[in-house]
C-alpha positions in Angstrom: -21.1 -3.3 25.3 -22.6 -0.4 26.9 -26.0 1.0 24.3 -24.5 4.3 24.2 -21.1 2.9 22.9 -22.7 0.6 20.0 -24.6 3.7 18.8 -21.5 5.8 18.8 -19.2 2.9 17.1 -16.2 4.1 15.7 -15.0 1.8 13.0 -11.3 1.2 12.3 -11.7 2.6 8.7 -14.7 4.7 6.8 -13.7 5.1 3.1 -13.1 8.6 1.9 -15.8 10.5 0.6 -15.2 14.0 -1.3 -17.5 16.4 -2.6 -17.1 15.3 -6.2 -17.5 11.6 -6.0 -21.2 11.1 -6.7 -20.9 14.0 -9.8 -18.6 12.1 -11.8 -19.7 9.2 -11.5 -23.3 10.5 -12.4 -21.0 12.0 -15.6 -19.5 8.6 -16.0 -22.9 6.3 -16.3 -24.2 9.4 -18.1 -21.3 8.9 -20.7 -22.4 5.8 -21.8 -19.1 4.6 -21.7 -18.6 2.7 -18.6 -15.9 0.1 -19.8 -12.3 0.7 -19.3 -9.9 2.8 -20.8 -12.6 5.7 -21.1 -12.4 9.5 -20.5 -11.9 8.9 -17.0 -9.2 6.8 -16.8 -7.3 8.4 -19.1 -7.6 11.8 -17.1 -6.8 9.7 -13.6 -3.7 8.4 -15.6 -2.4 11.8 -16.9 -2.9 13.0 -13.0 -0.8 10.6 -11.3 1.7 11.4 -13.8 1.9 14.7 -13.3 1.8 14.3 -9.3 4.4 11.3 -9.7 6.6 12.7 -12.7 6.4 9.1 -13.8 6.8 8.2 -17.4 3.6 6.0 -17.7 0.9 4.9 -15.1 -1.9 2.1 -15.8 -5.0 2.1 -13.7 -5.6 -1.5 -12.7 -7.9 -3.5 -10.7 -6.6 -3.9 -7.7 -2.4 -3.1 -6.4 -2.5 -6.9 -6.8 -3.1 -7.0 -11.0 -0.7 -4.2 -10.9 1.8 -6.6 -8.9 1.5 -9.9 -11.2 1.7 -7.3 -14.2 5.1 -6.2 -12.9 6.3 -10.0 -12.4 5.0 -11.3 -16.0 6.7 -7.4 -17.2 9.7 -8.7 -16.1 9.6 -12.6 -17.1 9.5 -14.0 -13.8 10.2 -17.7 -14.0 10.9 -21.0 -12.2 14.1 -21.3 -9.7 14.2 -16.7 -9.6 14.0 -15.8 -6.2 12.3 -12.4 -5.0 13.3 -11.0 -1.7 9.9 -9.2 0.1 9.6 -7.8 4.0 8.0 -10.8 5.5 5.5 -7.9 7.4 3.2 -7.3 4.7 0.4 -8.2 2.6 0.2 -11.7 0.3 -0.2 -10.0 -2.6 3.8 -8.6 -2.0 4.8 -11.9 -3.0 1.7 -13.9 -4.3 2.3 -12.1 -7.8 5.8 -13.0 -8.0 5.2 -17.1 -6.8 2.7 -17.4 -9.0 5.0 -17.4 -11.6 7.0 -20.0 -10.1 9.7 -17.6 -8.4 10.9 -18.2 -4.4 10.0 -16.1 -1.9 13.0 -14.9 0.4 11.5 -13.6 3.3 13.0 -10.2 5.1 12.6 -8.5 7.9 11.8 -5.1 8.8 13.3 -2.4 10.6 12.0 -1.6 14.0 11.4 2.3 13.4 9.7 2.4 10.2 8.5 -0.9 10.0 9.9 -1.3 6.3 11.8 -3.4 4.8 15.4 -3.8 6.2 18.0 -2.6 4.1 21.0 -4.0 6.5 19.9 -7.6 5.3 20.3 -7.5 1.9 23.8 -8.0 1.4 23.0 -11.7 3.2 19.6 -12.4 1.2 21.1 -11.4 -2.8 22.1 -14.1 -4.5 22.5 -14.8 -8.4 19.1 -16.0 -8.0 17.9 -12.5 -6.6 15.4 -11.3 -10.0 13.6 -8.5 -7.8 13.9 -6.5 -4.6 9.9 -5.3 -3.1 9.8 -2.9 -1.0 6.5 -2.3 1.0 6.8 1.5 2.6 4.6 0.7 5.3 1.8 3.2 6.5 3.4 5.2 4.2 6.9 6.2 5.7 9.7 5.3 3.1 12.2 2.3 3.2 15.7 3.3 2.5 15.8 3.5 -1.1 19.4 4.6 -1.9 20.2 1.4 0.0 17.7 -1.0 -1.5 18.9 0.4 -4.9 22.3 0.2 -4.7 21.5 -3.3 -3.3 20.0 -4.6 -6.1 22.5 -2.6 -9.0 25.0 -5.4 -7.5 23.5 -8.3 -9.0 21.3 -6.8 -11.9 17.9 -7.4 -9.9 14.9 -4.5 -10.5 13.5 -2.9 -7.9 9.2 -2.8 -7.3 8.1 -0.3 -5.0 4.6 -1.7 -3.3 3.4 1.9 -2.4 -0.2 0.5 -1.4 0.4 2.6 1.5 2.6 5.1 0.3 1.1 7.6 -2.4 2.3 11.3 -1.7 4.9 10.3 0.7 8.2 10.9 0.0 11.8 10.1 0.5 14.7 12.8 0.4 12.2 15.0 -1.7 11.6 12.5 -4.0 8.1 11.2 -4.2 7.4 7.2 -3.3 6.8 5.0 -6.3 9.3 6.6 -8.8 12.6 5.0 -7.5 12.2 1.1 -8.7 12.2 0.6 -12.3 7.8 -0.3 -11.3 5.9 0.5 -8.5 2.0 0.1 -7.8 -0.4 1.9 -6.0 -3.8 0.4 -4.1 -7.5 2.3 -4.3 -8.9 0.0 -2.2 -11.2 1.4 0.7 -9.0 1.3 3.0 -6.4 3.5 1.4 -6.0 7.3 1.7 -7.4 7.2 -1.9 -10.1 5.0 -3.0 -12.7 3.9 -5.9 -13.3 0.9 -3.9 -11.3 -1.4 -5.5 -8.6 -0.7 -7.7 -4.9 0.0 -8.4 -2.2 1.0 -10.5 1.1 0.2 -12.1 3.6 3.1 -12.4 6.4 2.5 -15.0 9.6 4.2 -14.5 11.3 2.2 -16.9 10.1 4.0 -20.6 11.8 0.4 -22.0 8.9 -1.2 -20.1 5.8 0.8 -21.5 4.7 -0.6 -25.0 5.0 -4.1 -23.5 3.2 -3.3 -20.1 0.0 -1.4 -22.4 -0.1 -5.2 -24.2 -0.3 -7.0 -20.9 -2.8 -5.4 -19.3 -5.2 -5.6 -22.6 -5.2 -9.2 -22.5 -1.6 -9.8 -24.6 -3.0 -7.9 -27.5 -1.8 -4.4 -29.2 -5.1 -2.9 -28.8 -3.8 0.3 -27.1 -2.0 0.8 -30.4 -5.3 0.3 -32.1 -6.8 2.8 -30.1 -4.8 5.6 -30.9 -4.3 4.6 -34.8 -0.6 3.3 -34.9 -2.3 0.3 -36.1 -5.1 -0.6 -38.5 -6.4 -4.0 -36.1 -5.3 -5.7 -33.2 -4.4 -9.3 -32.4 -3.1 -11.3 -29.8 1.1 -10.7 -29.6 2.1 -11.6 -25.8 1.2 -13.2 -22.3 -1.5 -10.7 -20.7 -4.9 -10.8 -18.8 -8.2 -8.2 -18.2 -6.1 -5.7 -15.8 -8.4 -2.8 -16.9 -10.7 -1.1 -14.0 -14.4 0.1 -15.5 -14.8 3.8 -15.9 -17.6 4.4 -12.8 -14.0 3.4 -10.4 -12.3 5.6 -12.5 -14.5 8.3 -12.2 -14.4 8.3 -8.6 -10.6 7.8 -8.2 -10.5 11.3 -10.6 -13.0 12.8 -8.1 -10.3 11.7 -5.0 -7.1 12.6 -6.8 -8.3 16.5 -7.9 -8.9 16.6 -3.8 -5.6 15.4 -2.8 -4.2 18.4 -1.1 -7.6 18.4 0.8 -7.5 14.6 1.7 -3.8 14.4 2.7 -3.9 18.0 4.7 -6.8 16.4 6.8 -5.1 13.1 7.2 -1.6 15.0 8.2 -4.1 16.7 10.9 -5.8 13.4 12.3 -1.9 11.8 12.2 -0.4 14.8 14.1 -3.5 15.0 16.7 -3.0 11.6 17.8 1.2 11.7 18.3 0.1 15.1 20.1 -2.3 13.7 22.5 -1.0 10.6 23.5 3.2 11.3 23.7 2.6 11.8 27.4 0.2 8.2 28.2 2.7 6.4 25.7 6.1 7.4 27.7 4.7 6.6 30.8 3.5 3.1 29.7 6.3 2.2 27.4 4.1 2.6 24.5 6.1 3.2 20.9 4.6 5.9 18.6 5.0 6.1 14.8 8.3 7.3 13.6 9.0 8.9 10.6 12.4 10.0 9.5 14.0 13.8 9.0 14.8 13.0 5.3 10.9 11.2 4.7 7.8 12.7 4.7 4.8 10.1 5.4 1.5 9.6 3.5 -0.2 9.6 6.9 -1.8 6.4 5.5 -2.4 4.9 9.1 -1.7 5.3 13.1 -0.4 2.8 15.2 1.4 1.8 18.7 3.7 -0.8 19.2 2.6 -1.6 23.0 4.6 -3.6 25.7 3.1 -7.1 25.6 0.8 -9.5 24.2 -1.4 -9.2 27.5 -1.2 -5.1 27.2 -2.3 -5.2 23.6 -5.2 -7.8 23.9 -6.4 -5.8 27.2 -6.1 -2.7 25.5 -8.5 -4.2 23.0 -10.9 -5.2 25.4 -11.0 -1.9 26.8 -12.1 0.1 23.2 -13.8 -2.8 22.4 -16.4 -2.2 25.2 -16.0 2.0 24.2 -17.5 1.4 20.6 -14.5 2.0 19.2 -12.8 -0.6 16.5 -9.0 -1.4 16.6 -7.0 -4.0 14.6 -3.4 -5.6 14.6 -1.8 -6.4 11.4 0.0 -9.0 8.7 0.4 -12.3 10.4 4.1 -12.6 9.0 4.4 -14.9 5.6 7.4 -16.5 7.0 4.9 -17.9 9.4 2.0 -18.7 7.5 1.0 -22.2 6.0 2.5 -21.1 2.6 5.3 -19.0 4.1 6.4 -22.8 6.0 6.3 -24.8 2.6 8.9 -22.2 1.1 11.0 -22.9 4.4 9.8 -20.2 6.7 10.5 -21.1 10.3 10.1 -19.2 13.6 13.0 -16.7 14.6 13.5 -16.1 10.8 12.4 -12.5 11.1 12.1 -12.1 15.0 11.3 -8.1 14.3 8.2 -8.9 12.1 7.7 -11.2 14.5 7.6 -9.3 17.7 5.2 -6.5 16.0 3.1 -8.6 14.8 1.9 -9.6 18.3 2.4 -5.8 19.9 0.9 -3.8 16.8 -2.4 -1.8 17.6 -3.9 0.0 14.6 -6.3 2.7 15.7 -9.3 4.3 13.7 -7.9 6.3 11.1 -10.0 7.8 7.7 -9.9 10.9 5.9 -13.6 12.1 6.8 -12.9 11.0 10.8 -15.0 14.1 12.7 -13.2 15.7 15.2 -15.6 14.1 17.8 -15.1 10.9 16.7 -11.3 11.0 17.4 -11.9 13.1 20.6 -13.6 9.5 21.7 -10.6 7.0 21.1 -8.3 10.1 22.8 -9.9 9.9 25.8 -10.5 6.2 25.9 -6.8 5.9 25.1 -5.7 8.1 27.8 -7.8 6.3 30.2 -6.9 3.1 29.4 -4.4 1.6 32.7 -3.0 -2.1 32.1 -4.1 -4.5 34.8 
């Protein structure tokens, strides 16, 4: 690598930064109270609420505590089966196989990169306890579809909106359609403390027990508000509860969301702009998102022609100083995806994009200069 391209490195992601962050976590240490359920997660909770309209949301650790809440929430047990994209994260369907359930592996659409919709009438069975859809770098899965999908057999529906927060789907915001959804803070999200997470329950049924799991399977949430004069141990639960310094910042983030998704919207926008013309002429498939959807902008990627394209184009911004990824290696595929009868051709669309997907750099505080560099190496880059 050239020196002038390693001291101009552009990484694939920079986690957001806004002009509150340090203040309120200063506030927060200054508190003295730094464990959870504080001032600060309490005020994070009330503003996701009011964004979402949702009836409840728990801050949690990570969208994966929020995940295995939503499968021990809805008493997930040996021989149910759970059907999840097969192009997305572990924790999708770690959470629910963990509680002995059977993963039934779907695949994705090739426009939005969701979920399929058109598969579930051959995946539901009996079996089928849960539907999770992943709305992938934040453009929607068909959710009228999905729903009415699962309404034929009883199964819920869990929205994993990691990538989704403040996208929507026919003017309906992501993560209030399935009867739970969570949300991911991690550093790679539009939206970050770090780590960290949330559950959002739709279901009002599903609140009183969902504040006992995340305290450990006690009724301390009760206790806190003095419906009850002690607390004790009623139900299953674990420590789901983030520490207020995450919370703190994740307030910070979420009173600057019209600022942090304008400037992502911008970023998103620039780079469809500027490269329509070198993807046509090299068969290069841009991010699509749908008239009735509006994205998060959570990420930007191409779909390129070939394996020997996508590993050349690598090469090529490689040796630019600039950093850009591929994605999920499909569960179907994986070691553990195999032992739950995964096989290759299973999900040939997952399949396919997992060997074509190129992620390029994308983060909220990404200087104009910075994407002026991938641009231009972009629209310079010619497959051998």
């Amino acid at each position: 690598m050239a020196q002038g391209a390693a001291a101009n490195r552009i990484p694939f992601n920079r986690p957001s930064r806004t002009d509150l962050d340090a203040s309120y976590i200063a506030e927060a240490l200054d508190s003295g109270k730094l464990a959870g359920d504080g001032p600060f997660t309490r005020r994070s909770q009330a503003l996701l609420e009011k964004i979402l309209g949702a009836p409840r949301v728990l801050l949690t650790t990570s969208c994966t505590d929020a995940l295995e809440m939503s499968a021990l929430l809805l008493d997930i047990k040996p021989g149910d089966e759970v059907i999840v994209p097969s192009f997305t994260f572990v924790s999708s369907i770690n959470a629910f196989v963990l509680r002995g359930a059977r993963p039934v592996f779907a695949d994705i659409r090739e426009d939005t990169l969701g979920l399929d919709e058109r598969q579930l009438g051959a995946l539901i069975t009996p079996l089928t306890r849960a539907i999770v859809p992943v709305h992938y770098a934040g453009v929607a899965c068909d959710m009228d579809a999905i729903g009415a999908a699962a309404r034929t057999v009883g199964a819920a529906v869990i929205e994993d909106n990691a990538h989704g927060f403040l996208g929507t789907y026919r003017g309906r915001q992501l993560g209030t359609f399935g009867e739970l959804a969570t949300l991911s803070f991690h550093d790679t999200k539009n939206f970050t403390c770090g780590e960290g997470g949330a559950l959002i329950i739709n279901d009002p049924a599903l609140v009183e027990r969902a504040e006992i799991i995340r305290e450990k399977g006690t009724d301390r949430t009760k206790f806190l508000r003095g419906q009850i004069d002690k607390y004790g141990w009623v139900d299953l639960g674990s420590s789901f509860l983030p520490s207020e310094l995450l919370a703190a910042m994740l307030t910070a983030q979420l009173e600057r969301a019209a600022w942090i998704q304008d400037r992502r919207e911008q970023l998103w926008r620039r780079y469809a702009s500027e490269l329509a013309r070198w993807a046509e002429r090299h068969q290069v498939t841009l991010p699509a998102i749908p008239a009735d959807r509006t994205s998060s902008y959570h990420m930007f990627n191409l779909l390129v022609p070939s394996i020997a394209f996508r590993d050349s184009l690598f090469s090529w911004l490689r040796e630019r100083g600039i950093q850009a990824v591929s994605h999920y290696i499909p569960l179907h595929l994986s070691p553990m995806g195999k032992a739950f009868g995964g096989r290759p051709g299973q999900c040939p669309v997952a399949e396919r994009v997992n060997e074509l997907i190129v992620r390029l750099p994308f983060f909220t505080n990404m200087a104009t200069a910075e994407q002026d560099q991938v641009i231009t190496a972009v629209q310079a880059f010619e497959p051998d």
